[in-house]
KOLLO-321733 format. One record per atom (N, C-alpha, C): residue in three letters; x negated, y, z. Coordinates in steps of 0.02 Angstrom, whole numbers, padded with zeros to 5 digits, always signed. Layout:
! residues N
ALAXYZ;...
//
This chain:
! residues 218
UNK-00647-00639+00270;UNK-00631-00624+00339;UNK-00563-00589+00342;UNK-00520-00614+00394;UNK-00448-00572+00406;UNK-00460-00547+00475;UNK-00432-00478+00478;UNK-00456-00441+00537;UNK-00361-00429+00548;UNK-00360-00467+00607;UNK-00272-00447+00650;UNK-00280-00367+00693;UNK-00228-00310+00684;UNK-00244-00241+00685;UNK-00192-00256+00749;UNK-00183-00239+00813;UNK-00126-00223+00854;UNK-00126-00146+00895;UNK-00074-00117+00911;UNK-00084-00064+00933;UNK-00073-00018+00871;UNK-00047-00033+00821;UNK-00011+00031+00759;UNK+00047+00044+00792;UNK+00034+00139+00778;UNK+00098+00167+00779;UNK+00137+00203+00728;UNK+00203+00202+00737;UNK+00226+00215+00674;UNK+00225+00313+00670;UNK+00193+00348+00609;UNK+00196+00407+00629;UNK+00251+00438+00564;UNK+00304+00470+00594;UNK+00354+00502+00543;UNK+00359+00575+00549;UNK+00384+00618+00512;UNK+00359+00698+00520;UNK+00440+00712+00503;UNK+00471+00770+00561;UNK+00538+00791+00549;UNK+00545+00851+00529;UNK+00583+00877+00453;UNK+00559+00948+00424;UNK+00636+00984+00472;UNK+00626+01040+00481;UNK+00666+01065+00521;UNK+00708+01109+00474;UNK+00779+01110+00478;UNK+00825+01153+00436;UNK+00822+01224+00455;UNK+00814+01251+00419;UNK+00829+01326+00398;UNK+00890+01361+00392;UNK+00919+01414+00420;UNK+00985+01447+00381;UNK+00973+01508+00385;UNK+00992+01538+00335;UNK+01000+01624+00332;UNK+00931+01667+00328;UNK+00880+01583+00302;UNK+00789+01641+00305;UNK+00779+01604+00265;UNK+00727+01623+00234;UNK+00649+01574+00174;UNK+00626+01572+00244;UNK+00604+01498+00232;UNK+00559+01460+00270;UNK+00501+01471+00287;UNK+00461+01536+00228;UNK+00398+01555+00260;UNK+00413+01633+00276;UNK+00470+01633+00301;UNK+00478+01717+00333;UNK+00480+01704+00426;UNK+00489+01637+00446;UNK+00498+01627+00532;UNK+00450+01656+00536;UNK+00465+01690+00631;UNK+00398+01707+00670;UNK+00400+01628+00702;UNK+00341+01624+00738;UNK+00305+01569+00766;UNK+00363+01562+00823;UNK+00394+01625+00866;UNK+00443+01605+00898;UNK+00497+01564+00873;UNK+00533+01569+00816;UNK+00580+01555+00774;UNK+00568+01467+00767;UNK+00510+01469+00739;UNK+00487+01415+00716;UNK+00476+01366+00776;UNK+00452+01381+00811;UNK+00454+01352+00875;UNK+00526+01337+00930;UNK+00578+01347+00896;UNK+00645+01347+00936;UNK+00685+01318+00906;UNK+00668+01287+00819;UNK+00688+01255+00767;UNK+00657+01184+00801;UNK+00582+01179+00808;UNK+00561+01131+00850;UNK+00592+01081+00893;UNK+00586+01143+00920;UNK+00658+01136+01011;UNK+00704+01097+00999;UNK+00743+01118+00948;UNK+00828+01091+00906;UNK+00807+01010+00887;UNK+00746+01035+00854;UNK+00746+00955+00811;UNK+00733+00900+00866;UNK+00701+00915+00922;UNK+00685+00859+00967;UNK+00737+00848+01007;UNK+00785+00901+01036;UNK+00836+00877+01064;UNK+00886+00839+01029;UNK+00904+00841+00948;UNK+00923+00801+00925;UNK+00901+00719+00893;UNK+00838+00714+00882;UNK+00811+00675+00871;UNK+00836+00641+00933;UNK+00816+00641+01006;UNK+00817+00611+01054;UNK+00864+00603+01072;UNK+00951+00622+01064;UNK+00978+00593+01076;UNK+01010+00548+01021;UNK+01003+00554+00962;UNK+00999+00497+00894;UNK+00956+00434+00922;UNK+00905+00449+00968;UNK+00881+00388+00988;UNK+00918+00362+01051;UNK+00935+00391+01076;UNK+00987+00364+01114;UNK+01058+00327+01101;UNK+01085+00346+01040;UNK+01136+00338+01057;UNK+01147+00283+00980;UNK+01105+00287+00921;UNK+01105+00268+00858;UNK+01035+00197+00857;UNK+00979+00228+00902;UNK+00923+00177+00889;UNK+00874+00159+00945;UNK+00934+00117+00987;UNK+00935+00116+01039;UNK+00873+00047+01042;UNK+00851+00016+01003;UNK+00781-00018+00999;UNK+00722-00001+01009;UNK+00731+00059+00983;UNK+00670+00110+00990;UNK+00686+00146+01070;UNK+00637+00119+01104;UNK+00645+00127+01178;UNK+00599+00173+01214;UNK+00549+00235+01166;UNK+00497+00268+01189;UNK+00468+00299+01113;UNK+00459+00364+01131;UNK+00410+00396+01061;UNK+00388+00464+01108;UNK+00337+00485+01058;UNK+00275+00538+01081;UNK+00330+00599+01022;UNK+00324+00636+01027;UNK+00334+00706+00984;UNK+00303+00779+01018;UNK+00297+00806+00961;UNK+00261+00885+00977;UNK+00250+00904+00903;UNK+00272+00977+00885;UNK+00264+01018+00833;UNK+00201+01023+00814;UNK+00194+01017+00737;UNK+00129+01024+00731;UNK+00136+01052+00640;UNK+00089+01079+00619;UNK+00098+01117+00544;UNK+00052+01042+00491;UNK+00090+01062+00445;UNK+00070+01015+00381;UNK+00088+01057+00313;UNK+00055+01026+00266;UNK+00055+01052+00199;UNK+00090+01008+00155;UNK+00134+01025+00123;UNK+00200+01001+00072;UNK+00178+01020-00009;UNK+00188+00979-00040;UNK+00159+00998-00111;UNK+00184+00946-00172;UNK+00264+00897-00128;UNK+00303+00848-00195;UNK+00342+00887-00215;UNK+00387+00821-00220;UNK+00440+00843-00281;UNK+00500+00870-00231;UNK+00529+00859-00171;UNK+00589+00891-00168;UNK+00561+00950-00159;UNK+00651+00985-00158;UNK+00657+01074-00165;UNK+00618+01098-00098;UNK+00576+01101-00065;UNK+00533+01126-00025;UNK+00483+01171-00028;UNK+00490+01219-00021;UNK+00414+01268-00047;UNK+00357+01240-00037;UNK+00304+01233-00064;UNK+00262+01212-00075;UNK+00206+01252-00025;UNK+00149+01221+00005;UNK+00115+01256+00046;UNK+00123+01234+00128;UNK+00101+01284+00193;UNK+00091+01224+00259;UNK+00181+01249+00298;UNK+00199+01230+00336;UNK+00263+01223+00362;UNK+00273+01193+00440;UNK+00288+01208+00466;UNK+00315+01163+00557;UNK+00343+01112+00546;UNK+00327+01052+00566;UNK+00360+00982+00572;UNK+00368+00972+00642;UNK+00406+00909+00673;UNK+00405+00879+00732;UNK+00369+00820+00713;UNK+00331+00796+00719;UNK+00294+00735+00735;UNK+00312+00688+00786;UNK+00337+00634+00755;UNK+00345+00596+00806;UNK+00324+00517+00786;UNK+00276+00478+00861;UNK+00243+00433+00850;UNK+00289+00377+00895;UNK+00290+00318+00883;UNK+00313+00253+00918;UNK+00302+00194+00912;UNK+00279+00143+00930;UNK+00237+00067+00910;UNK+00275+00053+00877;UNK+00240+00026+00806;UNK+00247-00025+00763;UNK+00292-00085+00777;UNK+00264-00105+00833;UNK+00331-00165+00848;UNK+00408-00160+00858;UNK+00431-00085+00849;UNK+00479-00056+00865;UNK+00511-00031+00785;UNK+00574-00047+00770;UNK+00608-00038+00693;UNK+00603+00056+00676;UNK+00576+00029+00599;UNK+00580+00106+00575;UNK+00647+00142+00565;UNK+00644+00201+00562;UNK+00702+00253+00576;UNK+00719+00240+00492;UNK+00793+00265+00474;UNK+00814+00250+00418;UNK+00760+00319+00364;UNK+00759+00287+00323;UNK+00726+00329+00279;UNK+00775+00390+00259;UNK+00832+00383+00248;UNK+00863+00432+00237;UNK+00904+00465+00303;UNK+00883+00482+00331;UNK+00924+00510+00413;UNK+00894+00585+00398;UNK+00944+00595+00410;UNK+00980+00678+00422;UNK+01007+00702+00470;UNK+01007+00757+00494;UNK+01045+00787+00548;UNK+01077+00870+00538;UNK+01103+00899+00589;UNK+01127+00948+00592;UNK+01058+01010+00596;UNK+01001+00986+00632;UNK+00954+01022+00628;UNK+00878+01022+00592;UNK+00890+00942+00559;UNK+00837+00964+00519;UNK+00847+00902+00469;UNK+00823+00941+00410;UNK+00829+00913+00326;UNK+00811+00841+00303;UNK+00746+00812+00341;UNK+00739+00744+00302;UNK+00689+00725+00362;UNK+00666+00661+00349;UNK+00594+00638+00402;UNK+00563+00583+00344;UNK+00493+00622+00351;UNK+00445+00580+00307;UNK+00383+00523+00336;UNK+00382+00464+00300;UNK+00340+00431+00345;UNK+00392+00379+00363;UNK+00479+00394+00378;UNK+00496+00352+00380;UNK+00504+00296+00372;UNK+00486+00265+00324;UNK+00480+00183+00273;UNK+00418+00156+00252;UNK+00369+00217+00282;UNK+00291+00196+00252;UNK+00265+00137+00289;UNK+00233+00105+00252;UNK+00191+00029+00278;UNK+00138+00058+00312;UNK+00148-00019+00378;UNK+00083-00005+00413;UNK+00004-00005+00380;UNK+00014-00041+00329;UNK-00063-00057+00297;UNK-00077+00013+00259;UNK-00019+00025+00227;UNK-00042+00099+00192;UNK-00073+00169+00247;UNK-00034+00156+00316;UNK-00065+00226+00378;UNK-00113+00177+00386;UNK-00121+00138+00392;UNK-00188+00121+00428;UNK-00256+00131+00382;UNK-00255+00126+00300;UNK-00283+00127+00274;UNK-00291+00208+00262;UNK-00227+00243+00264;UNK-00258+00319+00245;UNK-00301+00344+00312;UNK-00282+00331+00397;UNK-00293+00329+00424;UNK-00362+00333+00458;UNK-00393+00262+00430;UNK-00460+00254+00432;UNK-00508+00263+00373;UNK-00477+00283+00327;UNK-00494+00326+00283;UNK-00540+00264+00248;UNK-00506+00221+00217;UNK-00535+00180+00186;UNK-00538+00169+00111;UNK-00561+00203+00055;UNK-00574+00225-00001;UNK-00595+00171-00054;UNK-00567+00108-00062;UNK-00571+00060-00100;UNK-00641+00020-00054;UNK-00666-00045-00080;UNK-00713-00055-00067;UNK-00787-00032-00019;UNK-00778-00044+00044;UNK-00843-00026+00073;UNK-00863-00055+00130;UNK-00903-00023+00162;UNK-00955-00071+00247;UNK-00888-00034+00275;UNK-00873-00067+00347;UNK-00850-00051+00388;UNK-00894-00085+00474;UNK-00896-00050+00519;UNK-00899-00061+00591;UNK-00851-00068+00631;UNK-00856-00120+00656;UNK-00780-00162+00706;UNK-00831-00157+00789;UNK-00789-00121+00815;UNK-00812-00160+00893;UNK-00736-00173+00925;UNK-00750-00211+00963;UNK-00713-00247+01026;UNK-00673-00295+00987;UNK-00688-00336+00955;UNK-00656-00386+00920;UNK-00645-00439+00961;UNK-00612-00482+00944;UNK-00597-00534+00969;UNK-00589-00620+00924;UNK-00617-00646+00915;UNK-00604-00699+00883;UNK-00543-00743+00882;UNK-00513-00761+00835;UNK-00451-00784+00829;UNK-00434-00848+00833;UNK-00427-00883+00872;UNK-00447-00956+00863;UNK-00374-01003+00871;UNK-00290-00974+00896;UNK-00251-00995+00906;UNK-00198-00974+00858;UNK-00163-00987+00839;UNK-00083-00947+00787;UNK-00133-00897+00735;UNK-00180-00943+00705;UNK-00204-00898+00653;UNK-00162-00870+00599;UNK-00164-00822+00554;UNK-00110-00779+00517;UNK-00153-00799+00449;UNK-00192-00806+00443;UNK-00206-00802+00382;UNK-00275-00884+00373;UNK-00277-00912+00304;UNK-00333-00951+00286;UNK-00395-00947+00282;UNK-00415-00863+00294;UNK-00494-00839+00313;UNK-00532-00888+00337;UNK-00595-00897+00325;UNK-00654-00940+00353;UNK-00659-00894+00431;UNK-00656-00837+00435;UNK-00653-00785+00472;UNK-00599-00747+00533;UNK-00550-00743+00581;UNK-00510-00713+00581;UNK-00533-00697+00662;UNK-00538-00615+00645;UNK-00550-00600+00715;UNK-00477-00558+00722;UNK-00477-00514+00762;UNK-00411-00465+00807;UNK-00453-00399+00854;UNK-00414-00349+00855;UNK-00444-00298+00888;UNK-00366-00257+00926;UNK-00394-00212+00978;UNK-00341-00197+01026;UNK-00306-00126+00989;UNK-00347-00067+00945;UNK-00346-00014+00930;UNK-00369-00015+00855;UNK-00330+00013+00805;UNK-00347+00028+00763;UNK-00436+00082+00725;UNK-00433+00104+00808;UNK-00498+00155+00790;UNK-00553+00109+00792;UNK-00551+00058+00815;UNK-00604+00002+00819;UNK-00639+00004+00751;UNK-00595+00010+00721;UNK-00630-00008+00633;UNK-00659+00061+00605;UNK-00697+00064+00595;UNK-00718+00127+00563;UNK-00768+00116+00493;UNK-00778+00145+00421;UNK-00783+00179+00388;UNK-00885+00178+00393;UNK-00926+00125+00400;UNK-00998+00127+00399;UNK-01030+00184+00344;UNK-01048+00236+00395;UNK-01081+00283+00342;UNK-01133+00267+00308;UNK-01185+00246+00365;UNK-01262+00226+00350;UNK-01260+00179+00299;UNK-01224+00148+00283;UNK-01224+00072+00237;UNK-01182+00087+00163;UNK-01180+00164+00144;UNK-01120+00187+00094;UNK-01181+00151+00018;UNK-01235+00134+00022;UNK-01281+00141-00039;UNK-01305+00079-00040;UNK-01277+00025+00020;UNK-01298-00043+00036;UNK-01279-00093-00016;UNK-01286-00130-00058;UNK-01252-00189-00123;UNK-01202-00207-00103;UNK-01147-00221-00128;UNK-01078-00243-00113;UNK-01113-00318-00112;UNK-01070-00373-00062;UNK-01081-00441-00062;UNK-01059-00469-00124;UNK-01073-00521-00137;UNK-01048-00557-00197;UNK-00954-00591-00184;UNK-00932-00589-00241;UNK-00850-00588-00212;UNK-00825-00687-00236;UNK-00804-00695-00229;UNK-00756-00772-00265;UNK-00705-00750-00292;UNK-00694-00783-00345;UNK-00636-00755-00391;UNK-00602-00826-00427;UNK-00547-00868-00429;UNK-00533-00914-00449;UNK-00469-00906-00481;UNK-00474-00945-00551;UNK-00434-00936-00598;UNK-00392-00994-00590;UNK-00333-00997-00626;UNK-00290-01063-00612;UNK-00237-01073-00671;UNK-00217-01131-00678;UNK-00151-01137-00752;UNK-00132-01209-00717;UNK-00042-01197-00707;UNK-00012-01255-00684;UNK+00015-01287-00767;UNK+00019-01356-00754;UNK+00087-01388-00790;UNK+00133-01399-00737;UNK+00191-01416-00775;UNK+00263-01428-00741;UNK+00298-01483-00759;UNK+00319-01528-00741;UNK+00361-01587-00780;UNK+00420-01576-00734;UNK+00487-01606-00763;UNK+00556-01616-00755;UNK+00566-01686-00719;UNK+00575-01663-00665;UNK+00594-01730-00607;UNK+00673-01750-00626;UNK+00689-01792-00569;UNK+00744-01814-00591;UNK+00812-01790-00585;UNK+00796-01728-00565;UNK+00849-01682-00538;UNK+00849-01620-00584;UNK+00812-01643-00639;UNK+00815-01600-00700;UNK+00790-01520-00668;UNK+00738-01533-00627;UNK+00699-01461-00620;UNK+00613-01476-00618;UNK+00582-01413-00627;UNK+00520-01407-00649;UNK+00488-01435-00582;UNK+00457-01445-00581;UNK+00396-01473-00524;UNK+00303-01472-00548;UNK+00266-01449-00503;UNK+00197-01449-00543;UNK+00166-01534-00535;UNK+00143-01538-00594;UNK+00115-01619-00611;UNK+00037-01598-00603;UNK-00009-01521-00642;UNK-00055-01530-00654;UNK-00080-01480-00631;UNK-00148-01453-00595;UNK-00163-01381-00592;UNK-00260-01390-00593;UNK-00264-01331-00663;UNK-00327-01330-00679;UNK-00378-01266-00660;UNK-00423-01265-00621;UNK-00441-01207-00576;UNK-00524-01187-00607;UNK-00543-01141-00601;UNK-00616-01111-00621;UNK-00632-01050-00556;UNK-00695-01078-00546;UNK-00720-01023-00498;UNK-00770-00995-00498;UNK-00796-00937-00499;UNK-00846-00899-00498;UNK-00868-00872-00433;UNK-00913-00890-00398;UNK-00948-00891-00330;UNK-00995-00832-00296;UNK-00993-00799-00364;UNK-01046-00738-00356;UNK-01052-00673-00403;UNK-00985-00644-00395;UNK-00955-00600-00451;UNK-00998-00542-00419;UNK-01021-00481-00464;UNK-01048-00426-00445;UNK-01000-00370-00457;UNK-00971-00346-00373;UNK-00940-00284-00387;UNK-00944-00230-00414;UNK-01026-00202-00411;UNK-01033-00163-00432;UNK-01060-00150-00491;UNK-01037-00186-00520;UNK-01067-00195-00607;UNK-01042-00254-00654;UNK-01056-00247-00688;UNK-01069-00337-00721;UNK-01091-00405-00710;UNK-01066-00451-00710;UNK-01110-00504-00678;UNK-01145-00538-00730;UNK-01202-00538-00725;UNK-01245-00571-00783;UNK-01257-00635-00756;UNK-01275-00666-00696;UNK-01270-00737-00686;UNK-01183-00786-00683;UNK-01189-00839-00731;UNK-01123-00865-00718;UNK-01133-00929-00682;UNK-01085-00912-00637;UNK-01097-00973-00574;UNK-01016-01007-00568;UNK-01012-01052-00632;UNK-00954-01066-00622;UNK-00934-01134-00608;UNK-00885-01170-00572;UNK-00863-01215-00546;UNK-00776-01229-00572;UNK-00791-01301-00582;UNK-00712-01324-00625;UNK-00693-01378-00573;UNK-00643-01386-00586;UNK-00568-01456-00548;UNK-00510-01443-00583;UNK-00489-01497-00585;UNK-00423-01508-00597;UNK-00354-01567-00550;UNK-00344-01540-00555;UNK-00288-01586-00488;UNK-00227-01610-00515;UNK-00227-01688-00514;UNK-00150-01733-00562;UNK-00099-01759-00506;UNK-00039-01740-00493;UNK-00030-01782-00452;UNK+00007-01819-00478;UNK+00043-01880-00445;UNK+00068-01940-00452;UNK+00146-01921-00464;UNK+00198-01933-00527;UNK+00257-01914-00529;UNK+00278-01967-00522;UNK+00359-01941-00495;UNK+00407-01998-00467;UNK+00441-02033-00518;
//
């Protein structure tokens, strides 16, 4: 099954520059007027630099820092700022006069969506308001529905202890022959499939299926 996600927004976090303090000496006023700075500049950078981006949400909000750049480690004031997906990401490296870096910038939609909905390798999930996909399908799924909101999808608790389905798994090895233009082309492709792999363990039944496919060279 391929599930089409619409309605992602892109979320990037703006660390706000500091001068003449350690960063965990601001009062909440301080910190809050650093805020101030970063959004009036942000917004007119969107005005005047990324002018595609035609609308975003922002408001200060605290987060916890704990990589590799020179940043103290521990929670800190960011600007948060959100804007649809269909709209180009901010340069990963953008800087300003009032604040140091913005993170989130370059991150993939599949990666927020997945930390997002908090999806932890393999598991049940619950979809409502789907929609079945039946025109400009995106993908070869037997399956392809679409949903309006990302929260649609959620994370099936009740079903965490339920058997994983059985998976398909198909193996493959091309040949190549030299056409007449003295480049490779595939002549032969030999495939194996297994129909009923067990995720959660070993598979002790082998359910396997062979083909091979010749085609006709020029």
């Amino acid at each position: 099954m391929c599930v089409v996600i619409h309605g992602m927004e892109r979320i990037c976090y703006v660390l706000p520059k500091v001068k003449g303090k350690a960063r965990n000496t601001l009062s909440e006023e301080e910190e809050n007027k650093l805020i101030g700075n970063v959004y009036t500049e942000m917004e007119e950078k969107r005005k005047t630099r990324f002018k595609d981006i035609t609308t975003w949400k922002c408001k200060g909000v605290s987060r916890k820092y704990s990589f590799e750049m020179p940043i103290p480690h521990g929670q800190h004031r960011f600007l948060k700022v959100k804007y649809p997906a269909s709209m180009p990401p901010l340069p990963a490296q953008l800087t300003g006069n009032t604040f140091e870096c913005v993170f989130g910038a370059n991150q993939s939609m599949l990666e927020l969506f997945i930390l997002k909905r908090k999806l932890k390798g393999p598991c049940w999930v619950t979809i409502n308001g789907f929609k079945k996909v039946t025109d400009y399908r995106r993908s070869w799924a037997k399956h392809e529905i679409s949903i309006e909101n990302p929260k649609d999808l959620n994370v099936t608790i009740d079903d965490l202890n339920k058997p994983s389905p059985p998976m398909v798994s198909m193996a493959f090895t091309m040949k190549c022959a030299k056409n007449q233009h003295n480049t490779n082309e595939i002549a032969m492709m030999s495939c194996i499939v297994n129909s009923k792999i067990n995720q959660d363990g070993p598979t002790k039944e082998e359910n396997f299926q062979s083909f091979t496919l010749v085609r006709k060279l020029d």
